[in-house]
N, C-alpha and C positions, 0 to 999 in steps of 0.2 A: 766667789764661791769657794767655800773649803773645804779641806782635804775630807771630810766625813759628807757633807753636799755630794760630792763628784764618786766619793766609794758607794754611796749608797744607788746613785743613777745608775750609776756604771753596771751594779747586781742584779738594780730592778728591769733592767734590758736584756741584760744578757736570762732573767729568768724567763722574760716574754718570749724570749728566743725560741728557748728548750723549750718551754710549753706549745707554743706552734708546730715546733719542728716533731714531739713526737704525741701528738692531738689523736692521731688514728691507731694508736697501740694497743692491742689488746692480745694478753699473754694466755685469753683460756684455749684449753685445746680444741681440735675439730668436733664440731658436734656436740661440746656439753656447753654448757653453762656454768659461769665462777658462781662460787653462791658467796655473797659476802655479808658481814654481819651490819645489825639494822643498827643505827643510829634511830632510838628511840621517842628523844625531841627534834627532829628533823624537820617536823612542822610549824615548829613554834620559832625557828628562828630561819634568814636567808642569808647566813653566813656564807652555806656552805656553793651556793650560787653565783659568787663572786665570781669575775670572770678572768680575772688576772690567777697568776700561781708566784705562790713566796720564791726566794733565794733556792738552792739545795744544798739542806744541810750537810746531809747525809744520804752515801748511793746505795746504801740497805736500811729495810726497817726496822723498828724498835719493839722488841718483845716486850709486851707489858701484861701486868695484873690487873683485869678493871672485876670493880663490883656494881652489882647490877643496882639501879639507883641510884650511884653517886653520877652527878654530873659532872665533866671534866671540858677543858677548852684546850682544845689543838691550836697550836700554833703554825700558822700559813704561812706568815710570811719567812719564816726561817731562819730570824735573828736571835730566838728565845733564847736565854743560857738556862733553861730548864727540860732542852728539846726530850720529847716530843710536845710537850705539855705549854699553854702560853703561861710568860713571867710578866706580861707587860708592855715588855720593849717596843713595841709598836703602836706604842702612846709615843714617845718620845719624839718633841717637833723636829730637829736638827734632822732625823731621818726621814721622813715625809714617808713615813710607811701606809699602804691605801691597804693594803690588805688585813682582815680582823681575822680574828680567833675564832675557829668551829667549835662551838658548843654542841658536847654529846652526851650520850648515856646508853648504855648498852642494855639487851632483853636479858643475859644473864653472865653471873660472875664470872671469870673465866681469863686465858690467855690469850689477846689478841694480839697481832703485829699491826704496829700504826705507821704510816706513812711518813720517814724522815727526807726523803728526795723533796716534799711539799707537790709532786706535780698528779698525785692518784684523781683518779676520775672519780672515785670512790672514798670521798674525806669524812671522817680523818682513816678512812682502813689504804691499810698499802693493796694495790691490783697490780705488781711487777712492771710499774713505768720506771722503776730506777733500772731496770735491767736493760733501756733503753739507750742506743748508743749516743743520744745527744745527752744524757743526764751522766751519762762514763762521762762523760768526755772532759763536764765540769771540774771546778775546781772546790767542788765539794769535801767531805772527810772519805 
């Protein structure tokens, strides 16, 4: 096995980890409800049902501009050099990456924060799981 074999195992373990360790998080306060934005083709695809969680890229999320209509793919597994957005890379065999890209579309143009930790309940929008002390803990950016 080589050096990229064993770096890749090694992430996709330690991401199982953190996705178990913090499964019961939930950052809204007493009494309300988070309202979070709809992922429009939701239906059409079961990406986002995957039951593993990518790497952590990143332990905040990523301000973006989406317009309503364009379709865009989030990248899960956390290796994209386009992050938050997939570039591919989890084609690549040497990695044996199982996790795909969430394909989304939003109800209207706007600023949303998307999820660079990869571990939201809520893909691709961030729900405050990087503020959870097993995704600090990583060795995320």
């Amino acid at each position: 096995m080589n050096v990229l074999q064993k770096l890749a195992i090694s992430r996709t373990q330690q991401a199982v980890r953190v996705s178990q360790l913090c499964i019961n998080r939930n950052y809204s306060k007493e009494g309300s409800e988070k309202k979070f934005p709809k992922n429009v083709i939701e239906h059409l695809n079961t990406a986002q049902e995957q039951q593993t969680n990518g790497i952590v890229y990143d332990k905040k999320p990523f301000r973006m501009e989406l317009e309503e209509g364009k379709r865009y793919s989030w990248c899960l597994c956390g290796r994209s050099k386009a992050q938050p957005l997939c570039d591919g890379t989890h084609k690549l065999v040497q990695y044996k990456i199982t996790q795909r890209p969430v394909r989304f579309q939003v109800e209207n143009s706007g600023t949303y924060w998307l999820c660079n930790c990869k571990q939201t309940k809520h893909r691709p929008f961030c729900d405050g799981t990087h503020k959870c002390e097993e995704v600090q803990k990583t060795s995320g950016k």
